[in-house]
C-alpha positions, 0 to 999 in steps of 0.5 A: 440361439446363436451361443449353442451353435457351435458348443463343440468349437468351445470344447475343442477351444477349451481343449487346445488351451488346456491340454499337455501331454505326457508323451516324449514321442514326438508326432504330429498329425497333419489334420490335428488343430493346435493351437498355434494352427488355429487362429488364423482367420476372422471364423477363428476369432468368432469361434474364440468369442463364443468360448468366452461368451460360454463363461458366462454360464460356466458352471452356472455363473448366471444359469444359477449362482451369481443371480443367487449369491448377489441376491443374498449377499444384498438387502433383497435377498435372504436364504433361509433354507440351511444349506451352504448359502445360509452362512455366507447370506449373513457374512460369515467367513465365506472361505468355509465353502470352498464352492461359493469362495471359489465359483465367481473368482474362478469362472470371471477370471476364466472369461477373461482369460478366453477374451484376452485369447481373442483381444491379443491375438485379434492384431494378427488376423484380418477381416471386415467383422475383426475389430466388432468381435474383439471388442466383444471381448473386451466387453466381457473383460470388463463386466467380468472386473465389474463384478470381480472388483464389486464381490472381492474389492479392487485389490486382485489379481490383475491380468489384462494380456494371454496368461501362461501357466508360469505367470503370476499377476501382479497384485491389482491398485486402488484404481487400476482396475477401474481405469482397464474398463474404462479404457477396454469399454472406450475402445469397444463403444468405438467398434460395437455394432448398434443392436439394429445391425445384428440380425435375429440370429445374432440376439444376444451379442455385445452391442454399442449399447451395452458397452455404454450402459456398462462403462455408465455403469463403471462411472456411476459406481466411481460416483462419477455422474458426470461422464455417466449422463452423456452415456446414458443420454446417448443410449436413450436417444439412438432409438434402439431400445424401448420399455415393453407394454407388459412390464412381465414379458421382460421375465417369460420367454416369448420366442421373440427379441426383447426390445427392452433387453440390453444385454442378456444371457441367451438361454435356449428353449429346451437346449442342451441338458446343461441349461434345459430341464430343472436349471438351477437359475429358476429352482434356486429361487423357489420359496423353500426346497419343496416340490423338487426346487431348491429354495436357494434365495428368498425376497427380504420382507423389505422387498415385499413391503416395498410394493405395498407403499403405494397403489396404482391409478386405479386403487390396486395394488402395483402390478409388479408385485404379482410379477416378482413376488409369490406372495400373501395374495398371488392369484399364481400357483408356484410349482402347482401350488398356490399360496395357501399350500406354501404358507405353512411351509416356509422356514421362517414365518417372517418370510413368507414370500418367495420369487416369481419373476424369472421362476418359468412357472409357464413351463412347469408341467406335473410340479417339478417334474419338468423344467423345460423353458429358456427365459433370457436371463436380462443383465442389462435391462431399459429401464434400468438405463432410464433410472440411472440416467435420472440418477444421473441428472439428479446427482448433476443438479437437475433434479426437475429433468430426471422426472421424466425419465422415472415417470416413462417407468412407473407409467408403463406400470399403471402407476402415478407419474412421480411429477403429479404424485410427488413433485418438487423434491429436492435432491436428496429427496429424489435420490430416496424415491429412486431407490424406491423406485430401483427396488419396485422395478428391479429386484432379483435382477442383480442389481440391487448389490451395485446399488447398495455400494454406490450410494454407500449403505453396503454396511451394518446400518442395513440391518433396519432392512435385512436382518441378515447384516446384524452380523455384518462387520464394516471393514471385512464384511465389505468384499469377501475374501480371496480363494485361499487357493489363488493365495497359495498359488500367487504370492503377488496376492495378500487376503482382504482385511479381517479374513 
């Protein structure tokens, strides 16, 4: 895959971009590359691409962290393990671990500032690819500020050029941020190439459909319905992207390009030793730190009960649940177990599941000796394009249209076209199945977080849910607070209320 190639480019990047010396003897060795040096050519962009594509898995920021931390921190998570993730799970003062306060500001803020390096220095460099790859990097921005603003509020630190050590950012507006999206993804949607143009050695690039499932996303998240439909249409109609038959394949590596997949984190079969054996991304979601895994994040019984509202066509239970869950009647074993070894060994006995999908189990040999899969972690997936785009239409009064499109997702799991089981719903209706319908098809997938958000339940009344939001305060518990390290450091800054 095509991010590893050049994994010594994006140390020496990172090199050129850190380094100072400490040395008054001024030599210059011709062969040496600096920075003023380097950018010169369109190679010399793409190698700066792949930098800010490695801030995607710096640090584990989706090898294992934010696929965690939003799962916790929403209704289809729990961490019930006591460990760092317990108190920031139930929204206490997330300041008292420094590693979680400070992991998502850090690692987003730093793909934003490897993008600019390549958006402001693209003006300067000429070739036939410069325009696609700048526009790479302008997508990367955004999903960062789609994430920064989602996590912290929209009151950060705005930065939106190249950064020197002496700059302090000027403290964000309450829609500021989101107008840089919307115009940074506008300019890109302009240049991406369609996922049909890349070839295989390519998969995993910023496409045209990305960037429109992720500015559809920015609206929707404004409540902005309107500009989000023709987007969403748009992505359906090109003909680029199509549910898989087996809803699981999305969830195991098949050394193949995933149709269904619109934008991933492209992970490496037995890559390098940061991403290969015992990733954190699949340990964390074990059902507790038994067998070498860490039991980071459980499914809420929310989750689990979900799944058990309603049977497929043929009278069984909906076949996503033994693909997401490791639960009361998985046929699975998990870690070389099956469930009858892990059921006396939860830490609460009201959660008594845990996450499969994207676990590896295929991969694991000799129980947790060996961790050796490379499973796309899906950021952006088809069918969660297809329920927004009926999401959409609903909110914009076509409720009778947005059917379809929530039928093509439930029939590729053997369940009820929604028009025969539950036709004629009125709008406010539709809205409820959908959310159904989001938590059955998407859970553990990152998702859920936004969700809660945009339709305005990311609040204490989500206790009947989660009992985790019991201790959730409205008016703090909202956003987490600021790194106080990033207040020390920019005065521009103030810390988020109640904090």
């Amino acid at each position: 895959m095509w991010i590893y190639k050049k994994v010594k480019i994006i140390f020496i990047i990172t090199l050129l971009l850190n380094v100072t010396s400490c040395f008054e003897l001024e030599l210059e060795n011709p062969n040496t590359v600096s920075e003023a040096s380097f950018w010169k050519s369109e190679n010399d962009l793409f190698q700066g691409v792949i930098a800010a594509y490695d801030a995607l898995q710096l640090g584990g920021l989706y090898a294992g962290n934010i696929p965690v931390i939003l799962t916790g921190l929403s209704d289809d998570g729990t961490g019930e393990s006591t460990n760092e993730y317990y108190a920031p799970f139930r929204f206490k003062i997330f300041n008292s671990n420094i590693y979680l306060s400070e992991m998502m500001w850090i690692h987003f803020y730093a793909m934003i500032g490897r993008s600019y390096q390549v958006i402001d220095r693209a003006v300067l460099i000429e070739g036939e690819n410069v325009k696609s790859i700048e526009a790479e990097a302008k997508f990367l921005v955004a999903l960062a500020y789609y994430n920064l603003v989602a996590v912290y509020g929209e009151n950060i630190a705005f930065v939106d050029r190249i950064q020197e050590a002496s700059d302090f950012p000027e403290r964000a507006e309450d829609g500021e941020l989101y107008t840089l999206m919307e115009q940074l993804l506008n300019e890109a949607i302009l240049e991406l190439k369609l996922a049909s143009e890349y070839s295989d050695a390519d998969y995993g690039r910023v496409t045209k459909g990305a960037a429109q499932a992720l500015l559809a996303k920015v609206y929707m998240q404004q409540k902005n319905f309107e500009y989000a439909e023709p987007l969403l249409k748009e992505i359906i109609n090109s003909n680029e992207y199509e549910l898989l038959p087996s809803y699981g394949d999305n969830f195991y590596e098949n050394n193949g390009i995933n149709k269904e997949a619109i934008f991933v984190i492209n992970f490496l079969h037995d890559g390098p030793a940061t991403e290969s054996n015992r990733t954190t991304r699949h340990q964390g979601f074990s059902p507790r730190e038994k067998l070498g895994t860490y039991g980071d994040v459980q499914p809420t019984q929310f989750v689990y009960e979900s799944f058990l509202t309603e049977l497929d066509i043929d009278g069984n239970p909906d076949p996503r649940l033994d693909v997401t869950l490791f639960h009361p009647g998985s046929t699975q074993l998990f870690i070389g177990e099956p469930y009858s070894w892990w059921e006396s060994r939860f830490r609460n006995s009201e959660i008594n599941t845990g996450y499969f999908k994207y676990s590896e189990q295929q991969f694991i040999e000799n129980f947790a000796t060996e961790f050796d899969g490379g499973t796309d972690f899906i950021l952006i997936r088809y069918a969660d394009v297809l329920l927004l785009y009926a999401e959409a239409l609903n909110e914009n009064g076509q409720t009778s249209e947005a059917y379809a499109y929530v039928d093509l997702v439930r029939q590729r799991s053997n369940m009820e076209p929604l028009s025969i089981a539950k036709p004629s719903l009125d709008k406010d209706s539709f809205l409820e199945q959908l959310k159904h319908e989001r938590v059955v098809e998407l859970s553990g997938e990152v998702t859920r977080f936004f969700d809660l958000k945009r339709w305005g339940m990311y609040n204490a009344s989500n206790v009947e849910r989660d009992p985790n939001f019991e201790t959730f305060v409205n008016g703090r518990s909202d956003v987490q607070p600021i790194p106080q390290s990033e207040l020390d450091l920019n005065k521009n800054l103030i810390q988020n209320p109640g904090y």
